[in-house]
DSSP file (Angstrom, degrees, kcal/mol; ACC not computed):
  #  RESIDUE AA STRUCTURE BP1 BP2  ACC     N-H-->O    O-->H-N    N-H-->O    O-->H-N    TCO  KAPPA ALPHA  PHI   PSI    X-CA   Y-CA   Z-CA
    1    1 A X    >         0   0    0      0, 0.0     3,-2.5     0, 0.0     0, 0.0   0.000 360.0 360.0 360.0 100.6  112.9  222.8  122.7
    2    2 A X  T 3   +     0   0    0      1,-0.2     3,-0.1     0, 0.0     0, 0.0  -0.169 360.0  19.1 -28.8 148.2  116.7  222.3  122.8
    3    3 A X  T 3  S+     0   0    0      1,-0.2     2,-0.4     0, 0.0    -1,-0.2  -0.048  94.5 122.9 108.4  -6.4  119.0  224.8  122.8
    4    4 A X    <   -     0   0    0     -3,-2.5    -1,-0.2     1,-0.1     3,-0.0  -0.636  58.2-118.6 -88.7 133.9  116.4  227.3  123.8
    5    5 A X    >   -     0   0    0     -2,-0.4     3,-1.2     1,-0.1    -1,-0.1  -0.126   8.8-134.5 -45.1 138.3  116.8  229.6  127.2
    6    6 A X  G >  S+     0   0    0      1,-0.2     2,-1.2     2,-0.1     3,-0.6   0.999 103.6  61.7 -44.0 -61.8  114.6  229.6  130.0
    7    7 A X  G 3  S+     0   0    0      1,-0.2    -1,-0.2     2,-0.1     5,-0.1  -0.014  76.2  83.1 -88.0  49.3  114.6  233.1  129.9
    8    8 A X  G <  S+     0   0    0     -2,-1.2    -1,-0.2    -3,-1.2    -2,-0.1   0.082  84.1  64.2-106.9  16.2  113.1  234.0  126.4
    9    9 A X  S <  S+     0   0    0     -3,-0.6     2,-0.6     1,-0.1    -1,-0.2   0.463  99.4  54.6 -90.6  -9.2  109.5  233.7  127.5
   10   10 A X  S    S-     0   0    0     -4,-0.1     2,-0.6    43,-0.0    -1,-0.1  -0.941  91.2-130.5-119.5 133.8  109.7  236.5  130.0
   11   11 A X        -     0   0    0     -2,-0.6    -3,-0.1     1,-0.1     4,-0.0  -0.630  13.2-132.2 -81.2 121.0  111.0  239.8  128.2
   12   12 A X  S    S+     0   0    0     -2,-0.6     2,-0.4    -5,-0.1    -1,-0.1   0.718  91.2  42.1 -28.8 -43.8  113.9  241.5  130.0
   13   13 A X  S    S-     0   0    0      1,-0.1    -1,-0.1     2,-0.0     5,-0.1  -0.986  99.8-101.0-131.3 114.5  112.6  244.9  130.0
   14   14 A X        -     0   0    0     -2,-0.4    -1,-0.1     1,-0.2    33,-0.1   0.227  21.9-134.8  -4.1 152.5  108.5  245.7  130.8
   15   15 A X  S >  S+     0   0    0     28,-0.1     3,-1.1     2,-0.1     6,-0.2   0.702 107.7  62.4-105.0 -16.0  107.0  246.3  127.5
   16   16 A X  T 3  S+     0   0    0      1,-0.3     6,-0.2     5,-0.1     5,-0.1   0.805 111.0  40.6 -93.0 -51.7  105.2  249.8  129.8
   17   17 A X  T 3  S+     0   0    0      4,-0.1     2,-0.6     3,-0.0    -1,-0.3   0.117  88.1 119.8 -91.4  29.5  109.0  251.1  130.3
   18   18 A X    X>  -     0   0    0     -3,-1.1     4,-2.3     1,-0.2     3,-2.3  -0.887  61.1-135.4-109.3 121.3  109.9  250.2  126.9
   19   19 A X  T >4 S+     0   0    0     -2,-0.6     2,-1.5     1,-0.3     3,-0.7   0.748 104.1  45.4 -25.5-107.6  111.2  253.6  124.6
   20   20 A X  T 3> S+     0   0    0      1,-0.3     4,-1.0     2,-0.2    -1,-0.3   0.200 112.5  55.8 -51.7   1.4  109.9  253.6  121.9
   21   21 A X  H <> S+     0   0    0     -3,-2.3     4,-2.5    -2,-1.5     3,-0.3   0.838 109.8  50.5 -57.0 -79.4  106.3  252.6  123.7
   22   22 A X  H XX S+     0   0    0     -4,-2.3     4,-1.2    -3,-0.7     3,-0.5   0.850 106.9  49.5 -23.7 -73.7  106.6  255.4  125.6
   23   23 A X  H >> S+     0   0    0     -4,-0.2     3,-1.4     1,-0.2     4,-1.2   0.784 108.2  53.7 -24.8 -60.9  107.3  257.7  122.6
   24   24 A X  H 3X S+     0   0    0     -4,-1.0     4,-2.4    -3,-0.3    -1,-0.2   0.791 110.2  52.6 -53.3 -38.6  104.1  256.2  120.6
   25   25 A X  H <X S+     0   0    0     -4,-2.5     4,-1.5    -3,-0.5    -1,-0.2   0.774 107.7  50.0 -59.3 -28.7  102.2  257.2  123.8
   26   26 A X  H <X S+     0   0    0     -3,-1.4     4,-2.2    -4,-1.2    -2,-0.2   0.871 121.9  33.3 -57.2 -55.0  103.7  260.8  123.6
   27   27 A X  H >X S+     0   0    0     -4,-1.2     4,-2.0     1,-0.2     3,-1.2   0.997 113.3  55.8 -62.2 -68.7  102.7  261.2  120.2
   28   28 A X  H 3X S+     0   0    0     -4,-2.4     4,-5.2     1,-0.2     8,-0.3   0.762 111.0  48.4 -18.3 -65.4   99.6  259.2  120.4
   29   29 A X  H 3< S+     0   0    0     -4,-1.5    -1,-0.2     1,-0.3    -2,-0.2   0.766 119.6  39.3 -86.6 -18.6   98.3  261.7  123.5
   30   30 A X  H << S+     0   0    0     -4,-2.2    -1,-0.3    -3,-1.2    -2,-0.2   0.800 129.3  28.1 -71.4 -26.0   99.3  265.1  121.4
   31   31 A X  H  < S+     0   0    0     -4,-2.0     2,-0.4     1,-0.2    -3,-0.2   0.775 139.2   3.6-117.7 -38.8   98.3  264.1  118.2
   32   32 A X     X  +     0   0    0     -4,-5.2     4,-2.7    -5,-0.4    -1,-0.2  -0.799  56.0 175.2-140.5  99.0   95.3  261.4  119.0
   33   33 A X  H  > S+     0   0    0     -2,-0.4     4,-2.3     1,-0.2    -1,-0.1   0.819  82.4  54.3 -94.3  -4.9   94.2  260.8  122.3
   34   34 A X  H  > S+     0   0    0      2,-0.2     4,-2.0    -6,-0.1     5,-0.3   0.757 114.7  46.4 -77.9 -13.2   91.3  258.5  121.9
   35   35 A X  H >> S+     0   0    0     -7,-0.2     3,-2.5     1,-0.2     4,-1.7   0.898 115.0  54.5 -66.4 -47.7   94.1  256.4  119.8
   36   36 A X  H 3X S+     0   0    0     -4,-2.7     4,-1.5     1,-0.3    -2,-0.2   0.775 110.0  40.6 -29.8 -52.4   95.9  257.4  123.1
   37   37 A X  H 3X S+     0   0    0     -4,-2.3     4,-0.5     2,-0.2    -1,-0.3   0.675 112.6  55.2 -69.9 -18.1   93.3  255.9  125.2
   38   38 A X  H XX S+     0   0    0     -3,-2.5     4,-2.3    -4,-2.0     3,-1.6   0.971 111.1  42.4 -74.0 -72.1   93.0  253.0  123.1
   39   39 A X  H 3X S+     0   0    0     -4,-1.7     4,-1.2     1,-0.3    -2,-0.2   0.517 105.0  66.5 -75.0 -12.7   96.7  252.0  123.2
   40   40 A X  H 3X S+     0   0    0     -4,-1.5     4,-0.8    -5,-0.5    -1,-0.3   0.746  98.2  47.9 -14.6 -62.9   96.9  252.7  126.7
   41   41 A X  H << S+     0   0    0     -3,-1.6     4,-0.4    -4,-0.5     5,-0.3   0.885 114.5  52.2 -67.1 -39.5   94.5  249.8  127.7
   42   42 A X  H >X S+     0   0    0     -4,-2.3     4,-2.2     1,-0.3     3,-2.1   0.968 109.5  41.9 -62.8 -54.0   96.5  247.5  125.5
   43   43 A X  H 3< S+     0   0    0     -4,-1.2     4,-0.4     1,-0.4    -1,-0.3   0.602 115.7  52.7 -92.9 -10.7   99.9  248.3  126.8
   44   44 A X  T 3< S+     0   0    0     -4,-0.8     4,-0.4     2,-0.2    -1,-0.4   0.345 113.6  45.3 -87.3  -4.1   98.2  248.1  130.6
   45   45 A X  T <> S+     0   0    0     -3,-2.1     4,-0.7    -4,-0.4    -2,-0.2   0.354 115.0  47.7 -96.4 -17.2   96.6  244.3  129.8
   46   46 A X  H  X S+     0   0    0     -4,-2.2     4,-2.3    -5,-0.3     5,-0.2   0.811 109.4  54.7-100.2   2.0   99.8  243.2  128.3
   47   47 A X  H  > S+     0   0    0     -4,-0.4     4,-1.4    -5,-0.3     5,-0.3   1.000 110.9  43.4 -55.4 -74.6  101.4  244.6  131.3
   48   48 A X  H  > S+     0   0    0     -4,-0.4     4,-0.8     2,-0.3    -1,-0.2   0.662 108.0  56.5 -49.4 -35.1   99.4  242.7  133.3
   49   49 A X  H >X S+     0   0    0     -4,-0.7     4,-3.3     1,-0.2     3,-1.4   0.954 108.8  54.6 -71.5 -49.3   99.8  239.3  131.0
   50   50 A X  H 3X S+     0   0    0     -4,-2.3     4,-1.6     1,-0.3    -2,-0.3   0.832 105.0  48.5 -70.5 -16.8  103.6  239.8  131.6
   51   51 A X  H 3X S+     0   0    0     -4,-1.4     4,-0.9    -5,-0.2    -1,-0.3   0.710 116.6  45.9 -89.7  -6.6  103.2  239.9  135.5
   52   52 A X  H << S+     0   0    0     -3,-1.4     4,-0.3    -4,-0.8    -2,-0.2   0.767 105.7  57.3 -89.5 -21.0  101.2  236.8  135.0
   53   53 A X  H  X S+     0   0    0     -4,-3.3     4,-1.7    -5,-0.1     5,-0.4   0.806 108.2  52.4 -57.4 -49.1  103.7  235.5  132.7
   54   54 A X  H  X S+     0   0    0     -4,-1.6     4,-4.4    -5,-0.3     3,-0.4   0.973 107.8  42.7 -70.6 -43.0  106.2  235.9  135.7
   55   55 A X  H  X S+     0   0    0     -4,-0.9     4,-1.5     1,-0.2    -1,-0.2   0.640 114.4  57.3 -71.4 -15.4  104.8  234.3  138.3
   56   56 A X  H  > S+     0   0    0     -4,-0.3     4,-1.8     3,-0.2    -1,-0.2   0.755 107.4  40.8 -72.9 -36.5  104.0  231.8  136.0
   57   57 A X  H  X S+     0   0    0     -4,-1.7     4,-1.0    -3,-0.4    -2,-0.2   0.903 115.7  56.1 -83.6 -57.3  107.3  231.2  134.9
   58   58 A X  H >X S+     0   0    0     -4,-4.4     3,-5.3    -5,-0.4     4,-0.6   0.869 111.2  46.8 -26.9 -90.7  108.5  231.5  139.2
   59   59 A X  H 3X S+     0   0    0     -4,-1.5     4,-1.4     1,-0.3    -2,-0.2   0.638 115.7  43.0 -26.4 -54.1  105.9  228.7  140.0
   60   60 A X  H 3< S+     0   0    0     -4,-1.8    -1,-0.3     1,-0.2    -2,-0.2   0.643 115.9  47.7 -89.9  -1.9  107.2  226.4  137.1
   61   61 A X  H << S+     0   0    0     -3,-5.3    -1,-0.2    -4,-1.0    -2,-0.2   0.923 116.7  44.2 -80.3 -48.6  111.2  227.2  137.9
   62   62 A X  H  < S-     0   0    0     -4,-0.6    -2,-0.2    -3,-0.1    -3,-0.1   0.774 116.0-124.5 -78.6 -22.0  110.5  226.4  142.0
   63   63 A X     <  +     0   0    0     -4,-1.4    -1,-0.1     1,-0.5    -3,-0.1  -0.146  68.8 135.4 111.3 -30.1  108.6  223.4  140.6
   64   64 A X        +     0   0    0      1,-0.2    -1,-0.5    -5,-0.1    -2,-0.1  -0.522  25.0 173.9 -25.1 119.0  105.1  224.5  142.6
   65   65 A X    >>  +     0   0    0     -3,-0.1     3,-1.8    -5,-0.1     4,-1.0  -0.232  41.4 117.0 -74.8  21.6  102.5  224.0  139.8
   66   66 A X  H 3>  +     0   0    0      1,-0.3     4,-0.6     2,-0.2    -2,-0.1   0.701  60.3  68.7 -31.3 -40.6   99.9  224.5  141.9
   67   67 A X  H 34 S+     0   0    0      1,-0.2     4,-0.3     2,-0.2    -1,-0.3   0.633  89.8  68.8 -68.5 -21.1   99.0  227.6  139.8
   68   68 A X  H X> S+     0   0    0     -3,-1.8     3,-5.7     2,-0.2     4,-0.5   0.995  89.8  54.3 -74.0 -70.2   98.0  225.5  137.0
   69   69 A X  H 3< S+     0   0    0     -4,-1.0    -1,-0.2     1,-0.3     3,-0.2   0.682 108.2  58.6 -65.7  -7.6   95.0  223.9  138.5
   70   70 A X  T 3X S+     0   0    0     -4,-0.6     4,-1.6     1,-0.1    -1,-0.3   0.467  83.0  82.2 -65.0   0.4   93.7  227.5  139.1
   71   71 A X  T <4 S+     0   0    0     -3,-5.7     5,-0.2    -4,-0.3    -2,-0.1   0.703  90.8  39.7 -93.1 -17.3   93.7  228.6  136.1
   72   72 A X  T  <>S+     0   0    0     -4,-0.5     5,-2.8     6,-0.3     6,-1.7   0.441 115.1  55.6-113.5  15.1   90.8  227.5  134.7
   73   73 A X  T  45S+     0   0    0      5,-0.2    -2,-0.2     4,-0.2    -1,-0.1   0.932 103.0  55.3 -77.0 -38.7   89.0  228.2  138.0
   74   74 A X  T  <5S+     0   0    0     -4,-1.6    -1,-0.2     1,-0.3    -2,-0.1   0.649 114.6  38.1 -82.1 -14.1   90.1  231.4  137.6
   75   75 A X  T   5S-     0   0    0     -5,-0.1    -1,-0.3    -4,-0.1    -2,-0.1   0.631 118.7-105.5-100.4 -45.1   88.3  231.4  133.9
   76   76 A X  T   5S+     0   0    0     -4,-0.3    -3,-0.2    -5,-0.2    -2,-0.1   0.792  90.1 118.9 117.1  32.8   85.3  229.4  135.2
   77   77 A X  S   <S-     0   0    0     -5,-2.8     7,-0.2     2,-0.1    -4,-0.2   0.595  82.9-114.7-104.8 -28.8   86.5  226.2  133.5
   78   78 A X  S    S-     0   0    0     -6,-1.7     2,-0.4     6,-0.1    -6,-0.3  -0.292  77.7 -42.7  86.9 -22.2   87.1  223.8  136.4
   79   79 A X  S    S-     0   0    0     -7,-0.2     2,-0.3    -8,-0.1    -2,-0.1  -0.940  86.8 -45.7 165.5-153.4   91.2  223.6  135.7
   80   80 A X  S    S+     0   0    0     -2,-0.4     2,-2.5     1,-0.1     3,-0.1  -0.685 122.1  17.0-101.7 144.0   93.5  223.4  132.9
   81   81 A X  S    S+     0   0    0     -2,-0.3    -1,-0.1     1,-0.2   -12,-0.0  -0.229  88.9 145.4  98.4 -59.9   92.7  221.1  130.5
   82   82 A X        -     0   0    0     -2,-2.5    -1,-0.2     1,-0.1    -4,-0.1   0.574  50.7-142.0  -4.1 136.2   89.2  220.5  131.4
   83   83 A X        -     0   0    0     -3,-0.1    -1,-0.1    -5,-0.0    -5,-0.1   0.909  39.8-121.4 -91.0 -22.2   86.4  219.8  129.2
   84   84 A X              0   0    0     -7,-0.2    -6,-0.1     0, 0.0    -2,-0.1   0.261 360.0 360.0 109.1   3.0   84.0  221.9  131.3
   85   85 A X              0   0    0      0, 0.0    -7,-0.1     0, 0.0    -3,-0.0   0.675 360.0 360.0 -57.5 360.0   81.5  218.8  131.9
């Protein structure tokens, strides 16, 4: 997409270190902790999407795409794209 940055798929800043996350967690673990535990898990799997998001983003800058055709091994798919036949 023209005009757009490389680097507006990867967010500058963890979403894990992010204030006002934190805060909601503060609240969240005085006031409700199963919400606490809840919104925990989330912000630790999209932690985890965004470090897959980086290395993802590495591999496609250095031009290795290598990673691609793991990914739907990594699912059980046979590769990217795949129909699964």
């Amino acid at each position: 997409m023209a005009g757009m940055e490389q680097t507006a798929a990867v967010p500058e800043q963890p979403i894990a270190e992010n204030g006002p996350v934190q805060e909601l967690l503060a609240l969240l673990k005085e006031n409700n902790p199963a919400g606490y535990q809840e919104f925990s898990k989330l912000i630790e799997s999209v932690s985890l999407m965004e470090s897959r998001l980086a290395v993802a983003v590495g591999e496609l800058i250095s031009g290795n795409t290598s990673f691609v055709s793991g990914l739907g091994e990594e699912r059980g798919t046979g590769g990217f794209g795949s129909t699964g036949e």
